[in-house]
Structures are given as C-alpha cells and as structure tokens.
C-alpha positions as a LaTeX table, in Angstrom:
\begin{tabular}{lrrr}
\hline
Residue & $x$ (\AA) & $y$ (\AA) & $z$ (\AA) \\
\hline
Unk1 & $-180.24$ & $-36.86$ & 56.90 \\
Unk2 & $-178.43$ & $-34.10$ & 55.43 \\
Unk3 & $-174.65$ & $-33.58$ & 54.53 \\
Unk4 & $-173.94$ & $-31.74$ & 57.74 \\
Unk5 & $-175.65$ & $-33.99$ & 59.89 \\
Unk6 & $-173.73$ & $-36.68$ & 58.56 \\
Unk7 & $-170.57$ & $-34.77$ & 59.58 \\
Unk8 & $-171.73$ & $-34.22$ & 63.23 \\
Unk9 & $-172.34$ & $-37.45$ & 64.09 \\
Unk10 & $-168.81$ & $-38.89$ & 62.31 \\
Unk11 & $-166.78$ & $-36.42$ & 64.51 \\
Unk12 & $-169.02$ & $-37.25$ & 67.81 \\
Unk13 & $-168.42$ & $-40.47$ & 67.19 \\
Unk14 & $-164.46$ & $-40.27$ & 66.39 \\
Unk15 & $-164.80$ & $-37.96$ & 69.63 \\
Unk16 & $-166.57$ & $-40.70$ & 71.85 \\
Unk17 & $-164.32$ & $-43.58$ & 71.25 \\
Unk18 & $-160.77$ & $-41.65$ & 71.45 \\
Unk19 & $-162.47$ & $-40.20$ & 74.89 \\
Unk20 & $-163.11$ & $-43.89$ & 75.88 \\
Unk21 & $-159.43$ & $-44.75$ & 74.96 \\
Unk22 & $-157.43$ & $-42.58$ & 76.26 \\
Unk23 & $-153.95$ & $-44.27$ & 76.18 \\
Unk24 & $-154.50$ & $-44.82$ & 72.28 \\
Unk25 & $-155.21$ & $-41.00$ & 71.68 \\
Unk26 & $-152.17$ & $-40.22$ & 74.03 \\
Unk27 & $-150.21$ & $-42.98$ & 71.47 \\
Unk28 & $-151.41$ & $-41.18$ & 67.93 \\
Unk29 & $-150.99$ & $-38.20$ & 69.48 \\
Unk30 & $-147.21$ & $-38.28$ & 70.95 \\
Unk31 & $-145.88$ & $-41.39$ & 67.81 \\
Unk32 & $-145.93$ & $-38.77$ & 64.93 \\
Unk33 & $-143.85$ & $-35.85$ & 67.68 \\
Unk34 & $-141.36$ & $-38.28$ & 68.41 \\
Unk35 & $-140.67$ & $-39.35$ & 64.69 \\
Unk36 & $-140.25$ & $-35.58$ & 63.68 \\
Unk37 & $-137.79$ & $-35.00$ & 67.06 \\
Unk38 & $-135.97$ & $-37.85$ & 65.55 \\
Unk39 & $-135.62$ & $-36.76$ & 62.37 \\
Unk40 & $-134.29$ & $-33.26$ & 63.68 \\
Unk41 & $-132.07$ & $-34.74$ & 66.06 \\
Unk42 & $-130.51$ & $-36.85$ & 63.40 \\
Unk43 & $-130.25$ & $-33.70$ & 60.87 \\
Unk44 & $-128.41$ & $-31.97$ & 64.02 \\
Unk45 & $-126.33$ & $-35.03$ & 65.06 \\
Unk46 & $-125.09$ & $-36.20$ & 61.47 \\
Unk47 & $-124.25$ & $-33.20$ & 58.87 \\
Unk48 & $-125.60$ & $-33.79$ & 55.17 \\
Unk49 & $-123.42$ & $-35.03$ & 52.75 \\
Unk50 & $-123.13$ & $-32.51$ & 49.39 \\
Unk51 & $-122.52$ & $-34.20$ & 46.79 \\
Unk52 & $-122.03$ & $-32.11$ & 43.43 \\
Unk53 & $-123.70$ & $-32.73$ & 39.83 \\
Unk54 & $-122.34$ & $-35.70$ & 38.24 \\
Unk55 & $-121.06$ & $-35.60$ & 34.69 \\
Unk56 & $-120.55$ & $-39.15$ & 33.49 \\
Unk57 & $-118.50$ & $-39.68$ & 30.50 \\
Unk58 & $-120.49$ & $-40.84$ & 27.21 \\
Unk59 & $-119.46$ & $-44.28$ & 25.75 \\
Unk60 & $-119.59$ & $-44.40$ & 21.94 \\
Unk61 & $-122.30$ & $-46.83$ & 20.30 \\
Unk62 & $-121.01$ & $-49.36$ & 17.92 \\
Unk63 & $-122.04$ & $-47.16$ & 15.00 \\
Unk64 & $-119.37$ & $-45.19$ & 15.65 \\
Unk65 & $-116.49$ & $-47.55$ & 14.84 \\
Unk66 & $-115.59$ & $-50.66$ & 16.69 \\
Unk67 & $-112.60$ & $-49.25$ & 18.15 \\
Unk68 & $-114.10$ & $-46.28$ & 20.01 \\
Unk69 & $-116.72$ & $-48.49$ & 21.21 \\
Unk70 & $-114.50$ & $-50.88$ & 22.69 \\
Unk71 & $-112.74$ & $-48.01$ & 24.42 \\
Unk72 & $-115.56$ & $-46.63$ & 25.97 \\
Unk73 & $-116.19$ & $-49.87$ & 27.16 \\
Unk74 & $-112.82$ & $-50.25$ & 29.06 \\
Unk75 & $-111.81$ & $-46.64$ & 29.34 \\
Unk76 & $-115.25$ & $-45.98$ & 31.80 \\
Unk77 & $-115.60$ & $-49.51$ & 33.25 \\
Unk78 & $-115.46$ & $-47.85$ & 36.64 \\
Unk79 & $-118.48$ & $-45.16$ & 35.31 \\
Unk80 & $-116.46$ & $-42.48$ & 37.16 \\
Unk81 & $-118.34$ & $-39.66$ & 38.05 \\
Unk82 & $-116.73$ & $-35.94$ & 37.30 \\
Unk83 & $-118.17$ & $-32.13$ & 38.50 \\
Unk84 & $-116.87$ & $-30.41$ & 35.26 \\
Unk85 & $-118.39$ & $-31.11$ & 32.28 \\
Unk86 & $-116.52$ & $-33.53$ & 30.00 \\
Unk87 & $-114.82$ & $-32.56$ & 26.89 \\
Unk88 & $-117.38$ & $-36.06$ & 24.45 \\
Unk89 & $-120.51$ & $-33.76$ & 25.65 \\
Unk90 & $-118.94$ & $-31.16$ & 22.90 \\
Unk91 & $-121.16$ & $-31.64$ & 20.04 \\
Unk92 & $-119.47$ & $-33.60$ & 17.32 \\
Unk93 & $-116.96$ & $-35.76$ & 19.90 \\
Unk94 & $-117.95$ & $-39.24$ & 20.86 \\
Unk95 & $-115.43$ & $-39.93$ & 23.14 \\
Unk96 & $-113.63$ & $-38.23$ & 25.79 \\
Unk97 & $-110.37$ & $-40.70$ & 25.10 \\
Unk98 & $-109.33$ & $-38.92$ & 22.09 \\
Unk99 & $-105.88$ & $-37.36$ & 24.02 \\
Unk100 & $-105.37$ & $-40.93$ & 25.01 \\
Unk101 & $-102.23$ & $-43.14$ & 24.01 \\
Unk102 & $-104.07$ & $-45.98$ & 22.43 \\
Unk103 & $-106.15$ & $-43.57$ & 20.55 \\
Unk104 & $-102.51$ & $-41.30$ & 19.43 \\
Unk105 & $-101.27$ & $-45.08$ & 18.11 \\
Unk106 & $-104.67$ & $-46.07$ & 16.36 \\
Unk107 & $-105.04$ & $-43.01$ & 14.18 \\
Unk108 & $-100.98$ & $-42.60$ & 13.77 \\
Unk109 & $-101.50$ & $-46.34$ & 12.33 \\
Unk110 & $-104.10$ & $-44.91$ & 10.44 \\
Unk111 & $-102.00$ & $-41.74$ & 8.92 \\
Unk112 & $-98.61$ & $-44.06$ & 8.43 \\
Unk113 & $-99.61$ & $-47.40$ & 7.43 \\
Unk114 & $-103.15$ & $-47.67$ & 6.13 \\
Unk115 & $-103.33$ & $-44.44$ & 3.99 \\
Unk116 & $-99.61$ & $-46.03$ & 2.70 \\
Unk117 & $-99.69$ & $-47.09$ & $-0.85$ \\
Unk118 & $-97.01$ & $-49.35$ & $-0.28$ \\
Unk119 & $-99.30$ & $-50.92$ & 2.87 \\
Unk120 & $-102.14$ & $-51.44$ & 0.96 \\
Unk121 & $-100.52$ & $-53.63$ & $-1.00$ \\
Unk122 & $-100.62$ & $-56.25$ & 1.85 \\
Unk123 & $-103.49$ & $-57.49$ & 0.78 \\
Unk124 & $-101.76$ & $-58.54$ & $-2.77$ \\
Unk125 & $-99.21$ & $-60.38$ & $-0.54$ \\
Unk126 & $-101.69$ & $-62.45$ & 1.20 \\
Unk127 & $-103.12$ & $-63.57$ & $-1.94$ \\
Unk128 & $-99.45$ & $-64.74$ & $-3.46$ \\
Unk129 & $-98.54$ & $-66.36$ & $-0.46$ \\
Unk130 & $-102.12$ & $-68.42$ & $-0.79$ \\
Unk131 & $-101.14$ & $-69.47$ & $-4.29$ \\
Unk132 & $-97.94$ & $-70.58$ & $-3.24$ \\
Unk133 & $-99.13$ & $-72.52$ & $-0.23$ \\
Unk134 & $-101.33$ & $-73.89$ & $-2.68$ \\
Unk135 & $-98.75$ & $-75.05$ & $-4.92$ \\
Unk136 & $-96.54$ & $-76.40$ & $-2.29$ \\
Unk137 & $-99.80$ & $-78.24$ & $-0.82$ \\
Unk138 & $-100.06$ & $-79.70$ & $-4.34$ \\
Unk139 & $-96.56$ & $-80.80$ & $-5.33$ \\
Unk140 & $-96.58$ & $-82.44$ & $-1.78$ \\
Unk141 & $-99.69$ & $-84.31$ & $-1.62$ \\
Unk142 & $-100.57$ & $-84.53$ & $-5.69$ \\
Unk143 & $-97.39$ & $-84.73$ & $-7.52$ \\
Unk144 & $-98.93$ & $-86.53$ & $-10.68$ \\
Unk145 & $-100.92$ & $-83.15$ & $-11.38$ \\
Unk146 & $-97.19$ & $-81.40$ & $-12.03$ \\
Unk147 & $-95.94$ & $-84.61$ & $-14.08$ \\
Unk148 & $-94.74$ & $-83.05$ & $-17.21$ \\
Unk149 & $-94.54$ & $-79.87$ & $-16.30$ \\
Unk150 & $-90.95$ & $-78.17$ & $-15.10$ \\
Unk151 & $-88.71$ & $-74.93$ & $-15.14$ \\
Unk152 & $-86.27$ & $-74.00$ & $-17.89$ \\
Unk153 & $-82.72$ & $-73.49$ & $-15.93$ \\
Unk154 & $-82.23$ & $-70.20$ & $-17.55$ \\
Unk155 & $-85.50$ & $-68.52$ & $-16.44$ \\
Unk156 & $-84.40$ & $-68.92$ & $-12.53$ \\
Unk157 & $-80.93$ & $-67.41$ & $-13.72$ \\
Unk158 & $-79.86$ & $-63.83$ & $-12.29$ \\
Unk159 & $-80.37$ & $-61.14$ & $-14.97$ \\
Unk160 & $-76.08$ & $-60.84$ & $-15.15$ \\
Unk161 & $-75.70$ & $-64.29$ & $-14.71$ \\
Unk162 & $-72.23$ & $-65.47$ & $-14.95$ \\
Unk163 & $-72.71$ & $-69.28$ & $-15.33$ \\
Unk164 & $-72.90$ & $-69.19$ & $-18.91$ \\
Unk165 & $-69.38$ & $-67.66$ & $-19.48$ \\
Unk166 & $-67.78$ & $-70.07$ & $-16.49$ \\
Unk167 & $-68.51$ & $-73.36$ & $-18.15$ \\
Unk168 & $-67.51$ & $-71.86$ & $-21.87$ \\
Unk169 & $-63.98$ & $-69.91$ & $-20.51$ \\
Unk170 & $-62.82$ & $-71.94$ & $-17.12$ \\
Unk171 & $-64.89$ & $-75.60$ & $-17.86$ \\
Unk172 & $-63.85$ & $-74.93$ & $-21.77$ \\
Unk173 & $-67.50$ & $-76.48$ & $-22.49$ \\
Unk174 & $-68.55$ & $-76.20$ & $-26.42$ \\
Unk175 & $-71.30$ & $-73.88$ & $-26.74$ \\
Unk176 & $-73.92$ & $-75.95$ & $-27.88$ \\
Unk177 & $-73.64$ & $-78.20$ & $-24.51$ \\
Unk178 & $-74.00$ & $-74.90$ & $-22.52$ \\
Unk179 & $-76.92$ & $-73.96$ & $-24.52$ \\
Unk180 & $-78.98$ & $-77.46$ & $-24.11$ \\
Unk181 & $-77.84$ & $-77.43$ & $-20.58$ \\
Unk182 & $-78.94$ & $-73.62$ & $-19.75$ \\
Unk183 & $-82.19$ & $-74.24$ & $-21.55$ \\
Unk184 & $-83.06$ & $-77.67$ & $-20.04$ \\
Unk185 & $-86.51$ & $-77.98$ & $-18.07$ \\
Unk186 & $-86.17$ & $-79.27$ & $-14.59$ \\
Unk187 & $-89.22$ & $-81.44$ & $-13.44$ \\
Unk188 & $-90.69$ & $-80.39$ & $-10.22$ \\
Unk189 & $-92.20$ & $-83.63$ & $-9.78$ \\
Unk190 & $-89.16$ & $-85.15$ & $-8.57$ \\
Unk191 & $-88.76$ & $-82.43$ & $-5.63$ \\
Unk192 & $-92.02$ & $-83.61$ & $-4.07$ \\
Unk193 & $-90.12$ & $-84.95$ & $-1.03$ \\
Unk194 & $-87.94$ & $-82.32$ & $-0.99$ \\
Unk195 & $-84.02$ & $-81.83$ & $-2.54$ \\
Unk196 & $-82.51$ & $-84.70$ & $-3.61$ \\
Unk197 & $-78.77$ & $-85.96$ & $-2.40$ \\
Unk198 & $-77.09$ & $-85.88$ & $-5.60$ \\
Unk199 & $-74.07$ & $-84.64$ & $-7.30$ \\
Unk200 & $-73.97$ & $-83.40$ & $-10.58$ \\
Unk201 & $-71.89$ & $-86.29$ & $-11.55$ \\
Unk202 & $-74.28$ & $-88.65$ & $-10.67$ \\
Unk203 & $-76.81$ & $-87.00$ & $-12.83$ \\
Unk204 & $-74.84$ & $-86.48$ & $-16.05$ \\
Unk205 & $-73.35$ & $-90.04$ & $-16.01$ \\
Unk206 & $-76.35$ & $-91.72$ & $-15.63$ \\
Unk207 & $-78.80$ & $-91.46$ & $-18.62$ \\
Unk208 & $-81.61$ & $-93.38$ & $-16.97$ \\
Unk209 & $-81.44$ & $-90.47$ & $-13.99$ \\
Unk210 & $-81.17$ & $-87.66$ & $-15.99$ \\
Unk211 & $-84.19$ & $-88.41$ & $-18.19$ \\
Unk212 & $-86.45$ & $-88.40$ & $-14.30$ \\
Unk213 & $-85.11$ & $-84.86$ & $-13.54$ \\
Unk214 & $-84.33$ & $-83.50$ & $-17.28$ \\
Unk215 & $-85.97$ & $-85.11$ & $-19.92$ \\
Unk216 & $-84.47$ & $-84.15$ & $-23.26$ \\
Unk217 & $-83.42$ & $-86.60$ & $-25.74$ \\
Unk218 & $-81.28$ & $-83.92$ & $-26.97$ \\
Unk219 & $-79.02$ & $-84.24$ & $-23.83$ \\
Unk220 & $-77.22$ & $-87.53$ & $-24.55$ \\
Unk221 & $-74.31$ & $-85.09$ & $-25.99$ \\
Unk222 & $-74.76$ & $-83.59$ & $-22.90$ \\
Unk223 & $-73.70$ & $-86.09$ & $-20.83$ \\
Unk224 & $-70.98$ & $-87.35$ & $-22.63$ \\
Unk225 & $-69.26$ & $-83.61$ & $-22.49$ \\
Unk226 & $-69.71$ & $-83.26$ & $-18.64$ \\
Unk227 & $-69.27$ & $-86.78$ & $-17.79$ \\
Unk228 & $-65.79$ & $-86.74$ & $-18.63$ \\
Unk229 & $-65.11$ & $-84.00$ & $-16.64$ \\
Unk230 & $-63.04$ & $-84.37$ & $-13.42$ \\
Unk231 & $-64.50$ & $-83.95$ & $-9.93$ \\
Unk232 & $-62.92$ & $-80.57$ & $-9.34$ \\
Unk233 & $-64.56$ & $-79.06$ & $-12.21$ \\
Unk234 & $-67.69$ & $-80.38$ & $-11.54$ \\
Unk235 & $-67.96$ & $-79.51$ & $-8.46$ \\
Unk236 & $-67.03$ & $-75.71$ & $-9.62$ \\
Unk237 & $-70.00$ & $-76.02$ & $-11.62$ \\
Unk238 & $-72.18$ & $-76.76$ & $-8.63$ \\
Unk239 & $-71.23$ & $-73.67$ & $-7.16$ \\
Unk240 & $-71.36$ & $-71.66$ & $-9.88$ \\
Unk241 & $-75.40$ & $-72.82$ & $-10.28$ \\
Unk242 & $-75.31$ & $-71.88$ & $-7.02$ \\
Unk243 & $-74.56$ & $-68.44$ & $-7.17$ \\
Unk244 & $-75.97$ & $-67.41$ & $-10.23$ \\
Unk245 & $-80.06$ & $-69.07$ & $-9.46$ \\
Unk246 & $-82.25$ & $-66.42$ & $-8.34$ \\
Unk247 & $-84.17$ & $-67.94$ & $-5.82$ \\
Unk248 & $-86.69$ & $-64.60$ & $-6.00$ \\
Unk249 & $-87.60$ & $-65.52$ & $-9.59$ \\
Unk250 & $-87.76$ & $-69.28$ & $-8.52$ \\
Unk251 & $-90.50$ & $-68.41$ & $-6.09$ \\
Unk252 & $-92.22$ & $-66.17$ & $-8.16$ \\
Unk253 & $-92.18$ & $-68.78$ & $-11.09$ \\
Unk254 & $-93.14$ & $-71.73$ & $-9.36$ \\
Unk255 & $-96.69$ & $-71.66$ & $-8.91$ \\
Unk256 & $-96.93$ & $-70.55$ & $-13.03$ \\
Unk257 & $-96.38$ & $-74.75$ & $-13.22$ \\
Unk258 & $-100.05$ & $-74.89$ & $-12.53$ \\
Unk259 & $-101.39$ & $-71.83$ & $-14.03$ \\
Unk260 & $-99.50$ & $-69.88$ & $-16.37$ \\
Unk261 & $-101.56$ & $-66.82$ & $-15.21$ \\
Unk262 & $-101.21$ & $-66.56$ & $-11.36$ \\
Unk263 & $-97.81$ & $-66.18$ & $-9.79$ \\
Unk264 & $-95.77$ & $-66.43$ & $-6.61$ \\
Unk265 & $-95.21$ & $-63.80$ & $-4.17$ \\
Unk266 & $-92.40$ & $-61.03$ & $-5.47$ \\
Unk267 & $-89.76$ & $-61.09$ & $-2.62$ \\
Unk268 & $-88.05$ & $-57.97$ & $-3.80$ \\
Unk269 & $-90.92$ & $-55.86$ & $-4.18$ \\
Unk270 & $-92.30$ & $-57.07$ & $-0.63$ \\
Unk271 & $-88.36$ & $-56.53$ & 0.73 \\
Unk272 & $-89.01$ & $-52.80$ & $-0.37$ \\
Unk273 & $-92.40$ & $-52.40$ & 0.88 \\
Unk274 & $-91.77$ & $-53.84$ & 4.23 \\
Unk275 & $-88.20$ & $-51.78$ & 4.27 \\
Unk276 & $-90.49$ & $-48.66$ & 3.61 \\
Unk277 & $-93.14$ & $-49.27$ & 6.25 \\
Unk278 & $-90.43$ & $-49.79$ & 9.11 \\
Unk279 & $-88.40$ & $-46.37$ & 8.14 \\
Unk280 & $-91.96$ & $-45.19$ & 8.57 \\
Unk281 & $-92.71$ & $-46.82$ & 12.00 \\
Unk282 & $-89.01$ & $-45.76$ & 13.32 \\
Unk283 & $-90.05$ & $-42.24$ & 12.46 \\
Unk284 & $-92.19$ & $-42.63$ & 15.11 \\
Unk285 & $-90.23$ & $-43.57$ & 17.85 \\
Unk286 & $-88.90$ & $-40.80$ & 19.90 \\
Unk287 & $-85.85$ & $-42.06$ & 21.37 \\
Unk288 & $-84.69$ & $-39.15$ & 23.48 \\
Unk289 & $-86.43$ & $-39.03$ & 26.69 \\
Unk290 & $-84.07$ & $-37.26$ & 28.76 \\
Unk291 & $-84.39$ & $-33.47$ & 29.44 \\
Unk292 & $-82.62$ & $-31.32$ & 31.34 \\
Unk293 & $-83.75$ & $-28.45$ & 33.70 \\
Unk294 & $-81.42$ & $-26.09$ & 35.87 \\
Unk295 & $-83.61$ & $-25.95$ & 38.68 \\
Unk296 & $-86.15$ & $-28.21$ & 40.37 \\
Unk297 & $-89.19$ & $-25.70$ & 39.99 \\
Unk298 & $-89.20$ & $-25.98$ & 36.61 \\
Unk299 & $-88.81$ & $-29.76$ & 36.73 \\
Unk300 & $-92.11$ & $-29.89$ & 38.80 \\
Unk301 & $-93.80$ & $-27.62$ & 35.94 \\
Unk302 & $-92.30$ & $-29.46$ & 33.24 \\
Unk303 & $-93.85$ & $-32.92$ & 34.71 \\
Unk304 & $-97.26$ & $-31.88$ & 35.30 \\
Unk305 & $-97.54$ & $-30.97$ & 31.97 \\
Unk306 & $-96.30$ & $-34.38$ & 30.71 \\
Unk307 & $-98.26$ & $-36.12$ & 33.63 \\
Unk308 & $-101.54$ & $-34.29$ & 32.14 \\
Unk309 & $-100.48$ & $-35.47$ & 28.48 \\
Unk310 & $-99.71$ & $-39.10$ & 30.20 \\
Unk311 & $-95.87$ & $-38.93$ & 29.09 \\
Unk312 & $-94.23$ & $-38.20$ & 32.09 \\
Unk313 & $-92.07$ & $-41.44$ & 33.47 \\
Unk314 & $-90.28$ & $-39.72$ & 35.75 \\
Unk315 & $-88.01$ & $-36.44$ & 37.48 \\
Unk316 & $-84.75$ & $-37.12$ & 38.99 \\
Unk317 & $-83.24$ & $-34.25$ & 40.58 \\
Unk318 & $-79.68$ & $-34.54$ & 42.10 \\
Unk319 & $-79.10$ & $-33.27$ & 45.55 \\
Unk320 & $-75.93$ & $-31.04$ & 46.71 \\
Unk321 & $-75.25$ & $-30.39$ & 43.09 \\
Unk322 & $-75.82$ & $-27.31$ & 41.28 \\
Unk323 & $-76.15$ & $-26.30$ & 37.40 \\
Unk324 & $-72.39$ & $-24.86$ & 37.81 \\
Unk325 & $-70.86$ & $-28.09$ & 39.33 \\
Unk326 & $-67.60$ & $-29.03$ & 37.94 \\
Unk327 & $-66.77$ & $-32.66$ & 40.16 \\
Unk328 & $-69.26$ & $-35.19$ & 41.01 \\
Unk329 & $-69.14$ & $-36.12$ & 44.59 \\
Unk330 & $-68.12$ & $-38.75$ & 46.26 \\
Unk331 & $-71.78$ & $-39.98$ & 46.99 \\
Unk332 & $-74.92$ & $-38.76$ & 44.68 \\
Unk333 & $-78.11$ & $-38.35$ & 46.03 \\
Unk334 & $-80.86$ & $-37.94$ & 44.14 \\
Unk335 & $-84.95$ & $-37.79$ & 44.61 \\
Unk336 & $-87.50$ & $-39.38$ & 42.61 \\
Unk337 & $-90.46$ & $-37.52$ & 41.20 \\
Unk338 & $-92.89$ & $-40.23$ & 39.54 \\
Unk339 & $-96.70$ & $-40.33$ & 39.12 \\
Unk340 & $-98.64$ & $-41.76$ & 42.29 \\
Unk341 & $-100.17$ & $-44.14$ & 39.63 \\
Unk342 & $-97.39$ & $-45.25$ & 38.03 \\
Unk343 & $-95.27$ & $-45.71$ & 41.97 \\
Unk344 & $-95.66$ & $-49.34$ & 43.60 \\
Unk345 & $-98.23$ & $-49.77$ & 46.13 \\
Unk346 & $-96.87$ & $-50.00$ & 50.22 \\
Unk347 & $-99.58$ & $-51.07$ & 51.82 \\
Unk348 & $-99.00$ & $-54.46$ & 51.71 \\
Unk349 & $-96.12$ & $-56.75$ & 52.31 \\
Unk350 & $-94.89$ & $-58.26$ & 48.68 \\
Unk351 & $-93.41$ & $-61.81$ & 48.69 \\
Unk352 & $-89.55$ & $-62.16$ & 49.07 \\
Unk353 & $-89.37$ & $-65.26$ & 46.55 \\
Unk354 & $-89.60$ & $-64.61$ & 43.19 \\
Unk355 & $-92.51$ & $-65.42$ & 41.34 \\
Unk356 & $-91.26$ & $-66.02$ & 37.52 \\
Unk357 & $-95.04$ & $-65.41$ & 36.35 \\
Unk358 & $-96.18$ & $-63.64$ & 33.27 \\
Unk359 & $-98.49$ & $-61.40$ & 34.98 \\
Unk360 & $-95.74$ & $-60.70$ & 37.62 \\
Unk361 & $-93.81$ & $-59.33$ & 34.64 \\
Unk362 & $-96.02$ & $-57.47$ & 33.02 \\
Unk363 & $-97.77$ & $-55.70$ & 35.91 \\
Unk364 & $-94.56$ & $-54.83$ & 37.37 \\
Unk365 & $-92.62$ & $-53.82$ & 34.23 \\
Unk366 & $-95.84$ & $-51.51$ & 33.25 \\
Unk367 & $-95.65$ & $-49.66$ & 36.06 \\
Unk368 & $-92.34$ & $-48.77$ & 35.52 \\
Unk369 & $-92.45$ & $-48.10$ & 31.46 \\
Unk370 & $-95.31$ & $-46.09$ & 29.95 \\
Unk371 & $-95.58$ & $-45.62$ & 26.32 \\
Unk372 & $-95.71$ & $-42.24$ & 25.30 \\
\hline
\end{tabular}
C-alpha cells in the first residue's frame, strides 16, 4: 500500500467516525470558538496594564568593601523598581547610595579621622591601656611579683615642683632630710588593696611602718626630723605632696615596675589628640539651620532642592505678615511645609496613654529630626 493510500483511508476513517458522532464534532468544533470569543471579550472588557522597563538598582558584592555591601543590602531591601536608568549602572559606580547621608558620614570619617595622624595613633593607646590593665591585674591578684620593686618620690614630682623649697623655707627641714625623703622609693606592694588610711605622722613615727612602705635604712634621721614636727605642719606637708605629684607621670611610670621597657598610657599626649579630633568633628557640625526667604515661592524652590539632597526638615511660612512688617500681631499663623515621609501617618488612631518605650522614642523623634 502506498503513501497516498495510506492517507486516504486515515482521513475516511477520521471522516466516518466524526460523521457517526455528531455531537462530539459539533463539541471540537464550537470549544476552541468559544475560548478565542473569551479571550477577546476579556481583552475588550479589562484594558492591559503597561508597565514600563524596570531598572533595578545594583547591590555591591562584598569585594567591594563591607560597608557598601551592607548598604545595598538595606538601602534596596524593598528591590524597588525605577523607569530611568540609575546613576550605579555608570561604569565605575557600585552603588547608587553614594549622595546618601550615611555614605556623606562614612567617607567624612574617612577624610577627618582615619587619614588623621593624630587618630591613628589610637591604636598606640589601646596597647598602653592593655599594659596598664595588665599591671593593675597584677598588683591586685600577684602582689609578691612587685615585692621589691617601688617608685622614687621625685620621679612622680611636677617638672616645677615646689615641694622641695616648702619643707626647706616654711617646714625649715635640713636639706639632707629633704633629699632622703624626695629620693625615697615607695613600694607598690603595699597599695595592692588600694590607698591606705594613714597620716604622715603615723608613718614617720613609726619605724616598723615606714620600713613596709619606704625601706631605707638611711631614713631613721628621717624620722626623727619630721616626727617632731607638730600636726599643723605636717599636715601642710600632705598637701603640699599633694599638689606637686603628677599623677600623668605616675600612670605612665607605673607599669615600668614590671618592665623597665614598656610604659603606661601618656595622658597629656592622648588629652591633645582627643582635644584635636573633637575641634575636628565640631567642624563638622553645621549649626545654623535657619534660612530666611521673602516670599513663599522661593521657599517651595529652596525645599525641593534640600528635599532632593535629603536635608530639608522643614518650611514655616508666617501668614498675614509680610517681609516689610514692623509689629507682630496679636495671633501668628503660620503653615508647615515638611516632607510627606518625614510627616506622621493619619490613618490610624494613635493611643492616648503614653507609651515610655524605646522604640516609641526613637521612631517618633526620627521623624521629626533628620541628620543632614
């Protein structure tokens, strides 16, 4: 049987049992009309929704710093969806947050404090403050390691120091009892629990005492000179120790007691560097925020600009007044120009009571302030 044959008979038959069936032809024939009426009623009856191209802002990969990449993270959380190309598709931008206020902070950070000489130094400071936590950790917990070792008086002394002359012209001390006293070594042992509650008279009339805080055998002079001293000059004494110790060299001394080659943090130099990194950080701060326009037009120009720059907090313009007013009414009225962002929400009834919680605060207090 040839090709053609083959063909003849298929369609007869085909032909033969849709003629025998005629409700099933009618059914094949009418189904695939009605779906396409459908279809062109619907087109007709609902109108197509145009949507435009979407431009999706790019998120920077990790490689690219882990600052950007947590920004693009939170920045497009949403994944908005924009008709206008965005300005990260420029080649060499990763971001399109670079106009943004955390990103104006991060690399004014970056320009004041970590290109600062001064700042860099911060690391130093950590590494004192170690050593000195790790001297106090050891004179606390493992005083016998110190035992022995001390502080001469005169190295803690101020560079003028004025003790010296007080107890040789108002005390009338000889001069070799100021120099044993001025160059006596304190032990730090005995500070291990912290200052001790004693007078000066209590240590220079009691040999057995002196010799735990000050041992010298040289002192026994010493005592005898300032032991018969009255109360009143001792006690001027006191105070004139008191004035003259330099508690910055005493901190950066102390942790020489257990290594003559490391030493404690330098409070003056930090004092400076810390002084010069908040002039620094004040320089930032723009504290005048007020500017004033003569006529409400260019008010509305002025804040669209800082709205588009994300500075603008907000317009006040005072009604019934003009630039050329001389008295201020009797009642001001005024109108409020504000972002729709930044302007509470009234579509929903807020609670009367107050609610003294955190996020309460901050929410609300954020939506008022905006860092510029």
């Amino acid at each position: 049987m040839t090709t053609d044959s083959q063909i003849q008979l298929f369609l007869w038959k085909n032909w033969t049992l849709h003629n025998r069936q005629k409700i099933r032809l009618f059914v094949e024939i009418m189904w695939p009309a009605v779906l396409c009426l459908g279809l062109v009623w619907l087109r007709k009856a609902i109108p197509l929704y145009q949507h435009h191209q979407c431009h999706f802002p790019n998120k920077a990969m990790p490689s690219a710093g882990i600052f950007p990449w947590i920004q693009g993270i939170f920045c497009n959380i949403n994944n908005p969806c924009f008709w206008y190309p965005t300005p990260g598709e420029s080649p060499g931008l990763y971001s399109n947050n670079q106009n943004s206020i955390l990103a104006h902070f991060y690399g004014d950070v970056q320009e004041l404090l970590l290109s600062d000489p001064n700042f860099q130094q911060m690391g130093r400071l950590w590494n004192e403050l170690t050593i000195m936590s790790t001297f106090m950790h050891t004179l606390r917990n493992n005083p016998t390691q110190i035992s022995g070792c001390g502080l001469k008086i005169k190295d803690v002394l101020k560079d003028n120091e004025t003790l010296s002359s007080f107890m040789l012209w108002e005390v009338f001390l000889p001069d070799f009892v100021i120099h044993q006293l001025v160059n006596a070594q304190v032990r730090l042992k005995q500070f291990a629990s912290g200052v001790p509650d004693l007078r000066l008279k209590d240590l220079a009339c009691c040999q057995v005492l002196l010799e735990l805080y000050i041992p010298s055998p040289s002192l026994c002079g010493v005592c005898e000179a300032v032991c018969t001293l009255s109360q009143q000059k001792l006690h001027a004494i006191e105070d004139s120790m008191y004035d003259n110790i330099d508690f910055f060299k005493l901190f950066h001394l102390l942790p020489r007691v257990l290594d003559r080659h490391t030493a404690g943090p330098d409070l003056r130099l930090w004092g400076k560097v810390l002084l010069g990194t908040s002039k620094k950080l004040h320089q930032c701060l723009d504290l005048n925020k007020f500017v004033g326009l003569s006529v409400e037009g260019q008010m509305t120009v002025k804040t669209l600009d800082l709205q588009g720059e994300n500075k603008l907090w907000a317009g006040l313009v005072f009604l019934d007044m003009t630039p050329w007013t001389s008295e201020l009414p009797a009642h001001i009225k005024f109108k409020i120009h504000m972002d729709i962002d930044s302007v509470e929400r009234t579509n929903e009834i807020n609670n009367r009571e107050f609610n003294p919680l955190v996020t309460y605060c901050l929410i609300s207090q954020a939506k008022i302030f905006q860092i510029t």
